[in-house]
C-alpha positions as CSV (number, residue, x, y, z in Angstrom):
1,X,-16.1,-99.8,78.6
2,X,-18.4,-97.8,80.0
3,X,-19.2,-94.0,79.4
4,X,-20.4,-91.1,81.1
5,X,-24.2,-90.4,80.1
6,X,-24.5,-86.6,78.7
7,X,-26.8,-84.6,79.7
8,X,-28.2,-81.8,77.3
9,X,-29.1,-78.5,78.7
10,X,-31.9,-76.3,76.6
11,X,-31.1,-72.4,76.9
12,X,-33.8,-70.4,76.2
13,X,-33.1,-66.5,75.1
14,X,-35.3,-64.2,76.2
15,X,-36.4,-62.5,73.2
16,X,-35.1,-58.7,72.4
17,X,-37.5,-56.3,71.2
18,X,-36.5,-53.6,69.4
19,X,-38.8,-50.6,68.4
20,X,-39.4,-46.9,67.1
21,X,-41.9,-44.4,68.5
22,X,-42.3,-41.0,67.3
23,X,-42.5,-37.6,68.9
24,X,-42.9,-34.2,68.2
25,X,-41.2,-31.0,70.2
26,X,-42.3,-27.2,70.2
27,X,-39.6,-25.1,71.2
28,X,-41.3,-22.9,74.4
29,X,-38.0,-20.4,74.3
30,X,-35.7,-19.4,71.5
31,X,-32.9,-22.3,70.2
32,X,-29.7,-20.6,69.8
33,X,-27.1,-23.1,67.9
34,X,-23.4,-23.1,67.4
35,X,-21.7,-25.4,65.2
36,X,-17.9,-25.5,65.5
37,X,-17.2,-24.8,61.6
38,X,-14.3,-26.3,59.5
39,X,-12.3,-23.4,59.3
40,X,-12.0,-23.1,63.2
41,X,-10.8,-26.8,63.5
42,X,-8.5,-26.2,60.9
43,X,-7.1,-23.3,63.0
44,X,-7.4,-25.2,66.0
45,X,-5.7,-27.9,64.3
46,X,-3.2,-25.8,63.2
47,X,-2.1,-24.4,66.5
48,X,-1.3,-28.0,67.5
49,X,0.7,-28.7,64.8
50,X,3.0,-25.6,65.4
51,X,2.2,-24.5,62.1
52,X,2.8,-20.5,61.4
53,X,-1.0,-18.8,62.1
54,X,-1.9,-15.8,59.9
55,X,-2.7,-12.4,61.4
56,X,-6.4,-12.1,62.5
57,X,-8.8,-11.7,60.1
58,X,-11.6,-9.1,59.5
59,X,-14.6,-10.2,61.4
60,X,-17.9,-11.2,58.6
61,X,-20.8,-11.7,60.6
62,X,-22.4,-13.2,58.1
63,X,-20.5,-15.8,57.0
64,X,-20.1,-16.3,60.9
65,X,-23.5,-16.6,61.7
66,X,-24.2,-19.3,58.6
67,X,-21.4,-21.4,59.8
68,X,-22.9,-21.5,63.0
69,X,-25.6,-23.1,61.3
70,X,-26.0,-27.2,61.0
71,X,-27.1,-27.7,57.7
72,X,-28.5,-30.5,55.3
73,X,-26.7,-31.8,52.1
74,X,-29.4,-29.2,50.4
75,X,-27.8,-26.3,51.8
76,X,-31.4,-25.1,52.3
77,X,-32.7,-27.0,55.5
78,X,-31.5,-26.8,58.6
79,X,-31.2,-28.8,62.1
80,X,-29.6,-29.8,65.3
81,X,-27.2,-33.3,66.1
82,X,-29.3,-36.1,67.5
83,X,-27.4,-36.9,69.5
84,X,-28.1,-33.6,71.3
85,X,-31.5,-34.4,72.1
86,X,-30.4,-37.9,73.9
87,X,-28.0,-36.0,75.8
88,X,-30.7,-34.0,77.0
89,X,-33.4,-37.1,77.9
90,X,-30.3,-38.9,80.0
91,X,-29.3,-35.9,81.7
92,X,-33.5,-35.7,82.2
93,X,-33.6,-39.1,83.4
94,X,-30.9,-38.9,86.4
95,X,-34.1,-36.4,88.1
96,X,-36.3,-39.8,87.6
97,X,-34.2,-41.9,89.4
98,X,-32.7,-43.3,86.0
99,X,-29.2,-44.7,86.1
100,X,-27.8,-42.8,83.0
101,X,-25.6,-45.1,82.1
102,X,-28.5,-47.8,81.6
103,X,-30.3,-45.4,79.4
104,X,-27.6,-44.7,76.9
105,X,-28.0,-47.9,75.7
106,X,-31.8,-48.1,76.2
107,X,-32.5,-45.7,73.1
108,X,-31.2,-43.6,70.7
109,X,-32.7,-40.7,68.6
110,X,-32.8,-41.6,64.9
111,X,-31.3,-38.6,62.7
112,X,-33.1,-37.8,59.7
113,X,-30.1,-37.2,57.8
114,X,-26.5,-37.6,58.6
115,X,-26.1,-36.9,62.3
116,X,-29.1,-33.9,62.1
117,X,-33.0,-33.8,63.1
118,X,-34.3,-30.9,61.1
119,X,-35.3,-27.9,63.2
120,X,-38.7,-26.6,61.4
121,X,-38.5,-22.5,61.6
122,X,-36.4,-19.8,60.2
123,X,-32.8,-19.0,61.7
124,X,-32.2,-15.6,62.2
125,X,-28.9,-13.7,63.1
126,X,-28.1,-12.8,66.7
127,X,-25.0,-10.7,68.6
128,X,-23.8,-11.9,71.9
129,X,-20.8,-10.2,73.9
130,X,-18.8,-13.2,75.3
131,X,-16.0,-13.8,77.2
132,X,-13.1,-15.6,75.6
133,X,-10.9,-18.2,77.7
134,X,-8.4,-15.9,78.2
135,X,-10.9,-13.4,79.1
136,X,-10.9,-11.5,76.3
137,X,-14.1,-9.8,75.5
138,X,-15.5,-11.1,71.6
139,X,-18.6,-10.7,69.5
140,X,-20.3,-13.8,68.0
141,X,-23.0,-14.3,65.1
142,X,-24.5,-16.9,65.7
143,X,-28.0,-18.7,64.8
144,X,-31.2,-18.5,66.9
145,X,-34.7,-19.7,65.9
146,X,-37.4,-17.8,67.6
147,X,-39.9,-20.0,70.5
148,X,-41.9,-21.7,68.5
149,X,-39.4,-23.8,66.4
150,X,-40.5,-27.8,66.0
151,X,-38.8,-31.0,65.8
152,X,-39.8,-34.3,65.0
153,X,-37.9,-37.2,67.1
154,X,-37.8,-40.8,65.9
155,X,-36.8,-43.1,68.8
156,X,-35.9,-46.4,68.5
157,X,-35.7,-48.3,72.1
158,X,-35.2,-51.5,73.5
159,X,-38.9,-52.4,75.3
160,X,-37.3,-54.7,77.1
161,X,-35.4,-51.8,79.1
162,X,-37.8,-49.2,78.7
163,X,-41.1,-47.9,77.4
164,X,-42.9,-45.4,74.7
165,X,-44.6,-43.6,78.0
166,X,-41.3,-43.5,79.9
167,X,-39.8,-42.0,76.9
168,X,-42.6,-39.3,76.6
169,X,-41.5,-38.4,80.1
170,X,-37.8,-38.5,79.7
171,X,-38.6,-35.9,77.0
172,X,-40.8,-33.8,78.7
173,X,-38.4,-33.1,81.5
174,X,-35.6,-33.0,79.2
175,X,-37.4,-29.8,78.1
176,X,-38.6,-28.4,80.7
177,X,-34.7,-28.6,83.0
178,X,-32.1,-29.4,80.3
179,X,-32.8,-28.4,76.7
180,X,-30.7,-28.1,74.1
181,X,-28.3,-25.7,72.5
182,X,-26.2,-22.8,74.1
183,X,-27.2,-20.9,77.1
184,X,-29.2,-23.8,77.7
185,X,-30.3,-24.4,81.7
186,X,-28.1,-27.4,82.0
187,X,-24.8,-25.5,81.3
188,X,-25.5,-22.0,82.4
189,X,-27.1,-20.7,85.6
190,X,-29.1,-17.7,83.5
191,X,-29.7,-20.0,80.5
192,X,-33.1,-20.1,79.9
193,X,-32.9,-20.9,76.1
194,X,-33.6,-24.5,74.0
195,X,-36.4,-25.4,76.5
196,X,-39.2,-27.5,74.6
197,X,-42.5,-29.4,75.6
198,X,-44.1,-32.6,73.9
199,X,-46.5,-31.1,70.7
């Protein structure tokens, strides 16, 4: 009885190289941040559920403007979601000639502790005058470090995809036309604020 000879066929996969470069950032204009704190998604949360809703509350800028604040497990140190900064270095790279949805999954920015980079400076209070949905007039505390603030990025990033100098470049016009935070230029036509350069 005769039988069909087999043939064996050697794949060969190309190898995948994973790395990790670090930068650091100087904020050149002041970082306002604005963390959506528990008790407002428990309000939020609330209103969904059709539960009764107290009357309004007393305004306490303070305690408005430190949950505005993203904070370590220390309570003492303070940063900004990683995630953030990637936003910003996609966005960055569509100005390049990037497909952004290639670079999502060419990098990610590492954070230094739960979802956070820390921010090195000291938050201060500030008082905006916004304008609600329903276009209601409202003051908000919020945080703001001053130009000058720092950040230190770990990036880890596929080589194979993309490199440590194209990364320095997705960052640098990340700062310069996106930045990060509120009433930054990629979500306001006046925002000037959360621009950084390469340190």
């Amino acid at each position: 009885m005769r039988t069909k000879k087999q043939t064996e066929t050697t794949i060969e996969i190309p190898k995948v190289e994973i790395a990790m470069v670090k930068f650091r950032v100087r904020g050149i204009t002041p970082l306002i941040v604005s963390r959506f704190s528990e008790k407002a998604k428990q309000m939020m949360l609330d209103r969904q559920m059709k539960k009764a809703i107290a009357g309004k509350e007393a305004k306490n800028p303070v305690e408005q403007y430190e949950n505005s604040l993203y904070k370590f497990a220390d309570g003492k140190r303070t940063g900004f979601p990683a995630v953030g900064f990637k936003a910003a270095m996609v966005r960055g790279g569509k100005q390049l000639g990037f497909v952004m949805t290639d670079l999502r999954g060419s990098f990610h920015v590492m954070a230094d502790e739960g979802d956070l980079v820390e921010i090195h400076g000291e938050p201060h209070m500030r008082e905006d005058m916004v304008r609600l949905a329903n276009n209601v007039a409202d003051v908000r505390f919020r945080g703001e470090y001053h130009a000058g603030w720092e950040a230190e990025l770990t990036i880890q990033y596929f080589k194979n995809a993309i490199s440590a100098e194209q990364l320095a470049q997705l960052l640098s016009i990340a700062g310069f036309s996106c930045g990060i935070g509120e009433w930054r230029p990629e979500k306001s036509n006046s925002g000037s604020y959360g621009l950084f350069e390469l340190a």
